[in-house]
C-alpha positions in Angstrom: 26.4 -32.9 4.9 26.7 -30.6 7.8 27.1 -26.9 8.0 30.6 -26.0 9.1 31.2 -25.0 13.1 27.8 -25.4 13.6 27.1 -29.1 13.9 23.9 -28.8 12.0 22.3 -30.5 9.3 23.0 -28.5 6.3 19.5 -27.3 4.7 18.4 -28.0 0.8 19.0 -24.5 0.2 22.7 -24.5 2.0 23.5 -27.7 0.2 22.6 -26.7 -3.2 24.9 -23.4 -2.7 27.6 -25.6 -1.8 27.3 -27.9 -4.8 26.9 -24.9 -7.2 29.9 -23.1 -5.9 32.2 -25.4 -9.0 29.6 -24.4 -11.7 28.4 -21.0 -11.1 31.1 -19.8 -8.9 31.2 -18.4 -5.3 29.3 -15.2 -6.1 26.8 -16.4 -7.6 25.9 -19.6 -5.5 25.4 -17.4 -2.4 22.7 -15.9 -4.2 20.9 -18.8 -4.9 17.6 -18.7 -3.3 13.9 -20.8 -3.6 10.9 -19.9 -5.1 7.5 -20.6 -3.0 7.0 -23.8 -5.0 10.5 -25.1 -3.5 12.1 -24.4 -7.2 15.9 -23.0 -7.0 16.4 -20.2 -8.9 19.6 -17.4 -9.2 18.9 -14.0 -7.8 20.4 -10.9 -10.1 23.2 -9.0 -8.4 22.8 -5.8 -7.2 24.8 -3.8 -9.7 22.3 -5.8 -12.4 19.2 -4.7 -10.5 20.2 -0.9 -10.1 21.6 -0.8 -13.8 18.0 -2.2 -15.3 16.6 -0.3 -13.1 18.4 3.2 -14.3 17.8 2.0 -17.9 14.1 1.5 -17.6 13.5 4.9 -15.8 16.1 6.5 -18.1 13.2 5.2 -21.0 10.6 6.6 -18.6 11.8 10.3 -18.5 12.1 9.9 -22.4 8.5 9.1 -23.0 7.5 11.7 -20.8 9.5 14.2 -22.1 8.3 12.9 -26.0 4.6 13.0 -24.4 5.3 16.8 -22.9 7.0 17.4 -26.5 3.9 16.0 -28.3 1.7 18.0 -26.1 3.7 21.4 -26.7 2.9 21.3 -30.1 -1.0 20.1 -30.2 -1.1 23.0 -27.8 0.2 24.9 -30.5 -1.9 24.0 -33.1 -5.0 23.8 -30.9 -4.5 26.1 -27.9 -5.0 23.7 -24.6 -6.4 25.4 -22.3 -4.0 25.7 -18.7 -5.5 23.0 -16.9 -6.1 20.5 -19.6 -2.4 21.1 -20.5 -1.0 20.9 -17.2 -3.3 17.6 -16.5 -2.3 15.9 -19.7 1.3 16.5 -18.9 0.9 14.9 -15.2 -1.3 12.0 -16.7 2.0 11.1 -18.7 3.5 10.0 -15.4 1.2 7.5 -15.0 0.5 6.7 -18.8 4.3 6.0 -19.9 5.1 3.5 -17.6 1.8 1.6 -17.7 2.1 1.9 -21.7 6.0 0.8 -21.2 5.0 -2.2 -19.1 2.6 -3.4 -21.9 6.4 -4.7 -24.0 6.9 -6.0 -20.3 4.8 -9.0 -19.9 7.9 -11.7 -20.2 9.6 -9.9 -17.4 12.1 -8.2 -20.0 12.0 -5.1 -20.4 14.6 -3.0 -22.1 16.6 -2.4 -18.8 16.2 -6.3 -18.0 17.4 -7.5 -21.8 20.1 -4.8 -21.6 21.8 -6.2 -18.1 20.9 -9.8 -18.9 17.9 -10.3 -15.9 15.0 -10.9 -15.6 11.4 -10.0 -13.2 9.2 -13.5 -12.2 6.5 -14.5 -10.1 8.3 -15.0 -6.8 5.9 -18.2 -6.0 6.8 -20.1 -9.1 9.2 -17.7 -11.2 6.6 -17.6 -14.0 6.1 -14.8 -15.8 4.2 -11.6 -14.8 1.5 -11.2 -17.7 -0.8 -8.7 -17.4 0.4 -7.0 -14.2 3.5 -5.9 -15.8 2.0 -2.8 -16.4 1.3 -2.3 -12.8 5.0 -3.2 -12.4 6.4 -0.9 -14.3 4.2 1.3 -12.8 5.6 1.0 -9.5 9.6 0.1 -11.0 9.8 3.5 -12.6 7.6 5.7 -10.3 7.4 4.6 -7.2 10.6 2.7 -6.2 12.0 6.4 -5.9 9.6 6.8 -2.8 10.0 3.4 -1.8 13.8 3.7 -1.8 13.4 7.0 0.3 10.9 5.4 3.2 13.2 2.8 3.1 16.4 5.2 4.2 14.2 6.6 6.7 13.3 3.1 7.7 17.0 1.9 8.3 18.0 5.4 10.0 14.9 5.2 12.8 14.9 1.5 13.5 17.8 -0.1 12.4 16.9 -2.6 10.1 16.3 -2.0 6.4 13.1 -4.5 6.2 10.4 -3.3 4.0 6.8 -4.5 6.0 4.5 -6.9 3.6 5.6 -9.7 1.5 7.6 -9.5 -2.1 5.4 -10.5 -5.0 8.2 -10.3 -8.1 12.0 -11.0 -8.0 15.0 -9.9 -10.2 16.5 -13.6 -11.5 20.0 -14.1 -13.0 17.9 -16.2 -16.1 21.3 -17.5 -17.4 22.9 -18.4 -13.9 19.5 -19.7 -13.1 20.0 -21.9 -16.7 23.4 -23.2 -15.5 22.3 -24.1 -11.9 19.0 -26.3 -13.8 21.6 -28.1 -16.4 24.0 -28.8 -13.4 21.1 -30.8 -11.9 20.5 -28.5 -9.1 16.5 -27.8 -8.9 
């Protein structure tokens, strides 16, 4: 197989895209990519990404807001002093989404189960364990900054590549399914 006006020998990647095309669609098969074991795997769509993302911070601000809630009326009852109260309600930014990742361990979260993906290992698409805290962490607090530097990024240099290497990837588990029972690994 040859890639089309090139000449080329198509790739494993570029052939397994074209064979998926019948079972998964058009749309989907371009997003076909490999894990660093060589494994095939279906990336989520963009719309999917942003949507679990939304939910999962829109469950972030609740905690927090529970948390500052909570901590209004032990201050109440107690009488926190200013600085205990106002460093117990910034500790809650950190605490809710470590606490949050603790469900996460499978890579499903409420925002993943609700838009049907899922977050794996991007060198074997197993599951993330124990750092999911440390995800969540950095899904629901920092990707905020992240998504700012990377604006500022794009509008300096041209070119919307974030330095360092990607450790976790949003998977289409169901697409992904399909591709595996089509006999495409």
């Amino acid at each position: 197989m040859t890639v089309r006006a090139t000449g080329r020998p198509s790739t494993r990647l570029e052939a397994a895209q074209a064979h998926a095309e019948h079972v998964l669609g058009v749309r989907k098969a371009k997003r076909i990519a490999t894990f660093g074991n060589g494994g095939l795997y279906v990336r989520a769509g963009t719309g999917a990404q942003i949507m679990a993302w939304l939910v999962d911070f829109t469950v972030f601000l609740f905690g927090v807001g529970a948390g500052v809630v909570a901590l209004s009326l032990v201050d109440r009852a107690v009488t926190l002093s200013d600085n205990l109260a106002a460093g117990a309600s910034l500790s809650l930014l950190v605490v809710v989404p470590v606490l949050y990742g603790l469900c996460y361990g499978n890579g499903r979260a409420l925002g993943g189960v609700l838009t049907g993906t899922q977050l794996v290992r991007v060198k074997d698409g197993g599951r993330i364990g124990l750092k999911a805290c440390w995800a969540m962490l950095v899904r629901t607090l920092l990707m905020p900054v992240l998504v700012v530097v990377l604006l500022v990024t794009a509008f300096s240099t041209g070119s919307s590549d974030a330095p360092g290497s990607l450790v976790r990837t949003t998977i289409d588990p169901d697409a992904t399914r399909r591709l595996h029972e089509a006999g495409i690994r």
